[in-house]
C-alpha positions in Angstrom: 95.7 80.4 101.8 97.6 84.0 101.2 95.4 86.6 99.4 96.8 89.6 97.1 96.5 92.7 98.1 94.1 93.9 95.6 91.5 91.1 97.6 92.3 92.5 100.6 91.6 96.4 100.2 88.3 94.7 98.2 87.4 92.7 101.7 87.9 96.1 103.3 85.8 98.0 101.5 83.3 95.9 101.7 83.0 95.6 105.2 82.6 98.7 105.3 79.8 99.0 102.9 77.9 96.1 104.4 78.6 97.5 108.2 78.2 101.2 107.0 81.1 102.5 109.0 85.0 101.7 109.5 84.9 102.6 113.0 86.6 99.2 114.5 84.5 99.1 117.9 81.0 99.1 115.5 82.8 96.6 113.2 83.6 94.3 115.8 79.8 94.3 116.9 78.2 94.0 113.2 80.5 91.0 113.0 79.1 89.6 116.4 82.9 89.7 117.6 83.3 90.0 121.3 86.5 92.2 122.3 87.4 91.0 125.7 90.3 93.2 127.3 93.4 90.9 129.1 96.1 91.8 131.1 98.7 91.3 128.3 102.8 91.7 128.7 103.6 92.3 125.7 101.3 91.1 123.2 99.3 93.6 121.9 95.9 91.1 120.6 94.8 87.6 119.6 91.9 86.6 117.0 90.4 83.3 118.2 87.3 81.4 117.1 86.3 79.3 121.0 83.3 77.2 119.8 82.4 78.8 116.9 82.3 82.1 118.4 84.6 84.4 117.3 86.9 86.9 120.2 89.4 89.6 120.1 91.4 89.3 123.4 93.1 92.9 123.3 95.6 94.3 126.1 93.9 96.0 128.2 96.3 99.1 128.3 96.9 100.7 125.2 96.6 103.6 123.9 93.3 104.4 122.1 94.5 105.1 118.7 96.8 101.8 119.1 93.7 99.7 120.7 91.5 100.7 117.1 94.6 99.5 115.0 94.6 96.4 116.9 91.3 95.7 117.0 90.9 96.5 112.7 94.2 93.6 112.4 92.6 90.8 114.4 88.8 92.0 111.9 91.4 91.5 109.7 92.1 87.3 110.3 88.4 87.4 111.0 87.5 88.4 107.4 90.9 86.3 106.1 91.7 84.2 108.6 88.9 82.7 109.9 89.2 79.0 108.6 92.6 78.7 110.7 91.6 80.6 113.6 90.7 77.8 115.9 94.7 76.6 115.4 95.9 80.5 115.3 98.2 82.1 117.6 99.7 85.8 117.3 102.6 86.1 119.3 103.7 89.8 117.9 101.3 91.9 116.0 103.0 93.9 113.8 105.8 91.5 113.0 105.0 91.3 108.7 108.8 89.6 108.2 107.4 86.3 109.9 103.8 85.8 108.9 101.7 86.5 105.3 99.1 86.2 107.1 100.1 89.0 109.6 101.1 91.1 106.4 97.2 90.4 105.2 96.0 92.0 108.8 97.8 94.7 108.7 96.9 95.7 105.1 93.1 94.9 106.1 94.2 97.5 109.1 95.5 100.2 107.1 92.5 100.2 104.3 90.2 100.9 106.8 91.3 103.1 109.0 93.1 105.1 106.5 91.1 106.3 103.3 93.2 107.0 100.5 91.9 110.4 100.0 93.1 111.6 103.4 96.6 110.1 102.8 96.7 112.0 99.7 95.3 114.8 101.0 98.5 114.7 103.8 100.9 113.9 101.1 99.9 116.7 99.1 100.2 119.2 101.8 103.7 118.0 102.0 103.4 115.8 104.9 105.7 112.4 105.4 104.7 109.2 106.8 105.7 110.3 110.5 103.5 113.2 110.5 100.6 111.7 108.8 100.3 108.8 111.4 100.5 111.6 114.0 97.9 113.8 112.3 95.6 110.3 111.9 96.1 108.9 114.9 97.8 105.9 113.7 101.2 104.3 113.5 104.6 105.2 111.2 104.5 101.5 110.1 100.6 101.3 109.4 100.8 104.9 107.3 104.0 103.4 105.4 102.3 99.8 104.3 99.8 102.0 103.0 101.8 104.7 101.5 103.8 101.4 99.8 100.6 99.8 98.2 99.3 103.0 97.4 102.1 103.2 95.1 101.8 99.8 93.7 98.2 100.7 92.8 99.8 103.3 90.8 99.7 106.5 92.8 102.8 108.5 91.9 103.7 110.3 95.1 107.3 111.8 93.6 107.3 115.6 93.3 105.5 117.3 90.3 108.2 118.4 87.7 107.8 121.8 86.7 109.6 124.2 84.7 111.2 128.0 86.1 112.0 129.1 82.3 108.3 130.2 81.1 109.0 134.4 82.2 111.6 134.2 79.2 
């Protein structure tokens, strides 16, 4: 089952509300999630549900601001994904061509770990995507999914006409 947008910023928000913070480490523990760290190549993480007990299996290497992405997109096919999980296998994390469902995660992601009023507040400064994911801590592509459904929730991000003739 693939779930529109406007359910999946709702699911967001209200994990948030229920676990009283968006910090993905105390997520992961208010869900009873346990984040095991594995000597991955290339894969960055993996949601699994192992007898009825949910796990995040997260390279062990990356980056902290990276590692908190990851570990928000595999929340993400927990709160989503959860009914398919024991069948589920993520083989590139960020890939959204291939997968809904890795679209879905990421868009979980992105509504958590990046509020809409500090987008704005970067936009409005006169920021772009590159330098808000720098000044969050996040990633170009994470800052852009959210920049582009920001938009189709009707934020206008274009610059504010104005008018130079009102001296004359």
């Amino acid at each position: 089952m693939y779930y529109d947008n406007d359910h999946i910023i709702k699911q967001a928000h209200k994990l948030i509300r229920e676990a009283g913070t968006s910090d993905p480490a105390s997520l992961a523990d208010y869900l009873d999630i346990s984040v095991k760290p594995v000597p991955f190549r290339k894969q960055k993480g993996v949601y699994q549900v192992i007898e009825d007990i949910p796990f995040i299996f997260i390279k062990e290497d990356l980056a902290p601001e990276i590692y908190n992405i990851v570990i928000l997109h595999e929340i993400g096919h927990d709160r989503l994904h959860r009914d398919i999980a024991k069948a589920f296998a993520e083989y590139d994390l960020f890939d959204m061509q291939t997968s809904r469902m890795e679209y879905e995660a990421n868009l979980f992601a992105a509504e958590i770990s990046l509020p809409d009023d500090e987008i704005l507040d970067y936009i409005y400064q006169g920021m772009d995507v590159s330098q808000i994911a720098r000044a969050m801590y996040s990633d170009i592509n994470l800052v852009a999914l959210k920049a582009s459904d920001m938009i189709r929730r009707g934020y206008n991000f274009n610059q504010v006409d104005h008018r130079n003739d009102f001296l004359k």
